[in-house]
Every structure is written in C-alpha cells, then in structure tokens.
N, C-alpha and C positions, 0 to 999 in steps of 0.2 A: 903420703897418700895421694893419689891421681886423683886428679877433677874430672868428674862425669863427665862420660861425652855428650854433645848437645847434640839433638835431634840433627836429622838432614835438613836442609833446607824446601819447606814443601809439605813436613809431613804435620798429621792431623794435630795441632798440640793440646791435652789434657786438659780437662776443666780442670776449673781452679775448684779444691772442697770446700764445702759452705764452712766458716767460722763453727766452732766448738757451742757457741754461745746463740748461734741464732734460732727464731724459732722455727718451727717445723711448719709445713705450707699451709695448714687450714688458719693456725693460731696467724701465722702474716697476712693471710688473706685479709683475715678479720683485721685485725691492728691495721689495713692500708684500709680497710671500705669505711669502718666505723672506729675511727683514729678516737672520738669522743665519748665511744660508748666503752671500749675495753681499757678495764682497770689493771688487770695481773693476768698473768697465763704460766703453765707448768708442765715440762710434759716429763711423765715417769712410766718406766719399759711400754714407752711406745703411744701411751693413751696421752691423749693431748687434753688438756683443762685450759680453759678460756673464761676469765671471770670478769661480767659485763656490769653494767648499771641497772638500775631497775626502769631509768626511764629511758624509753625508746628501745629497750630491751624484744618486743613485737615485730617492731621492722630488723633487727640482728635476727631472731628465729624465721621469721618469711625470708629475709636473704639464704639461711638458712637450709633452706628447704626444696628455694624455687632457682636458684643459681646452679646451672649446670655442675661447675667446679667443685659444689657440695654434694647437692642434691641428696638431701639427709629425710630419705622416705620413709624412716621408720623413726617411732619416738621408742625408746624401750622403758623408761623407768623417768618419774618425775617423785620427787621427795623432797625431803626439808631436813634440817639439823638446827640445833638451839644450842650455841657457845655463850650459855650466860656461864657469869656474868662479861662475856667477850663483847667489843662494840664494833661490829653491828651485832649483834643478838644472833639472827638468824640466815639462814643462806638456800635458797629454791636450789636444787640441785638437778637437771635435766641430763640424759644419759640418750643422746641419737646417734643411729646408724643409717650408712647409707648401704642398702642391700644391694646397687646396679655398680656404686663405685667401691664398695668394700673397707670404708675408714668408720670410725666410731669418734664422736667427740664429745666430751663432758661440759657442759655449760653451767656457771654458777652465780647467783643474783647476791647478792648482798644484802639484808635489808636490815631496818634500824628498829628498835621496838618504839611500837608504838605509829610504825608506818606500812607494815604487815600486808603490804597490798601490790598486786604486780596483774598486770591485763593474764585474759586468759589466750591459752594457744590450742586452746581446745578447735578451734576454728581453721588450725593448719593440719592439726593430727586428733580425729577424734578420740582417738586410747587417751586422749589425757582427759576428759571428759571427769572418768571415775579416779584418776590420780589426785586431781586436782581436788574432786571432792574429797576422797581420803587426807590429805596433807590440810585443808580446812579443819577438817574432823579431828585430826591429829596436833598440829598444831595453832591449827586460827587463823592461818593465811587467807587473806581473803583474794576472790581472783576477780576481777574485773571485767562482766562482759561474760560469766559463764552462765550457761541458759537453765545452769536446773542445782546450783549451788545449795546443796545442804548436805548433812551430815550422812555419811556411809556404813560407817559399823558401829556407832552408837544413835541412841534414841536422841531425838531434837530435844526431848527438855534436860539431858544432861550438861553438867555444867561444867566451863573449864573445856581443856586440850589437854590429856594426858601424856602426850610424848615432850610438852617442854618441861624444862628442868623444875621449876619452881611451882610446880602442881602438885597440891596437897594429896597424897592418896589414900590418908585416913578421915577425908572428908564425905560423908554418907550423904551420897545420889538421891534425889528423890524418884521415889516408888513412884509408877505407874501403871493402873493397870493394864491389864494384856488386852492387846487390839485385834477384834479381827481380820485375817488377811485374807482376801481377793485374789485367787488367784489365776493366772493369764489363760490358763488349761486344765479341762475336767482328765484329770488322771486317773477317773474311776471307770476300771476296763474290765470285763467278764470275760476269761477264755476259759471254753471246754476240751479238756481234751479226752482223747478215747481211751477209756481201760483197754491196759493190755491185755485182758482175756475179750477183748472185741478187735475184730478188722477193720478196716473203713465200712460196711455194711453193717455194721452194727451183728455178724452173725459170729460165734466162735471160731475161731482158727482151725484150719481143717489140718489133721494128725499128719506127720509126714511118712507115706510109703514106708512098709518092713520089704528088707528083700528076702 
C-alpha cells in the first residue's frame, strides 16, 4: 500500500478534530470560568447538562445570562426531582435557551435533605418567579431571596410537598373553609344587541323589490 501524499509545501493544513471525549464549548466554558463550582457534565444528542454546586451557583447563572458567549435570554423550565433514597436526595433542574445565539443548556443543582435551599434567580429571569414558587409547592425547596415565596397550586395550610417520594397520600388535608376572592377586574358587562327583525334604527327591514 502507498503512503499518502503530503500536502504541498504552503498549503492551508486541517485542524486537528477535537478529542472523542472532550466537552462541547458551553460545558468547557463553564469548567474553565467556574473550575470550583462544576461537578459533572454530559452531553446526549446534542443537549449539554452541566451539574454545578449549590453554592455560588447565582454567580454561574449571572455569568450565564450576561456573558456574550452565552447570553442565555430566556429561562424555559425550572423543576425539581427527588432520588430518594439516592444521596443527595434532590436535584433543581433549570432548562435555558439562548434565543440571539441559538444553544439550549441544562443546568443541575444537587442538594442534600435537609439543606433544600438554593438563592433565587428570579432576579435574572422573572418567568422563574412562579416556577420557583411551584417547585416550593411541590417539593419544599426553599428559594432564597424570593420576594413573594408561597405556595401555587395548593392552599397554605396544606401539609407536606406532594411530588417527593415519601409523602403519605392517604393522609387527610385539613379542611378549610372557602375564601372569598377579590378579583382584579369587574367582568360583569351588558351588551344589547339588535333583533334581527330590527335594522340599526330600530324600524323593520324594508321588503326587497319584486321585478
């Protein structure tokens, strides 16, 4: 078999491909800016996961967001999961896109039971605002720093996070009764409208021409 021929002398020579094994450019960004914040990362067809610490986890999403290279302008989805009896327990899971540069990255927090608590980011992207309180709701995460933290789709004095695993759900809620609600806008509107045997003048519709 003949040995390839080598280039001319002069011409442009090929990058070298990146390694099989290395990571994909947002997850190295991160692992070079915040070397002591990123714990694991993984990326499957295509979607990059980045899995950080909980503290100092606030300055990663501001980098985030406000660093050109990212620029991750949109939050789409903030939630939780509970891997009992797995340790840590639970894991914040943030899903941002960046709509100017076109990439999507998965972010995921770790946390341990019993330390359930991570700053809010409600303050970079206000959509997280109601996530945040929903995943409270849902699980008992508490968020640090949120301005209006209470529960979403259940009533304050229910008891318990029903989405973690170890919630009794043969445990009877206490009753309360029904409250009245105030609401932002009088939605009580009267419109008339004309019988069709009236015109706008209020006079019968005049017969159409026989020929």
């Amino acid at each position: 078999m003949s040995e390839p021929t080598p280039p001319p002398e002069g011409a442009e020579q090929p990058e070298a491909a990146a390694p099989a094994d290395s990571p994909p450019a947002l997850t190295a960004l991160l692992r070079t800016t915040f070397a002591n914040s990123v714990v694991d990362h993984h990326c499957q067809h295509g979607d990059e996961t980045v899995i950080i610490r909980r503290e100092g986890m606030l300055e990663v999403f501001r980098f985030l967001k406000q660093d050109p290279r990212c620029a991750f302008d949109m939050m789409i989805d903030l939630t939780a999961a509970d891997y009992l009896p797995r340790a840590p327990r639970f894991e914040l899971v943030v899903h941002l896109k960046s709509i100017t540069l076109h990439h999507r990255l998965r972010i995921k927090v770790p946390l341990e039971e019993g330390a359930e608590e991570v700053d809010t980011i409600s303050g970079l992207w206000v959509a997280a605002n109601w996530y945040e309180r929903e995943c409270y709701d849902m699980y008992g995460i508490h968020f640090a720093g949120h301005p209006d933290l209470r529960r979403l789709l259940l009533y304050e004095e229910f008891q318990g996070h029903p989405l973690r695993k170890d919630y009794d759900y043969h445990v009877q809620q206490p009753l309360v009764p029904l409250r009245a609600v105030q609401e932002r806008h009088d939605y009580e509107m009267v419109v008339e409208y004309p019988t069709p045997a009236e015109d706008g003048d209020g006079d019968p519709p005049e017969e159409p021409a026989q020929d």
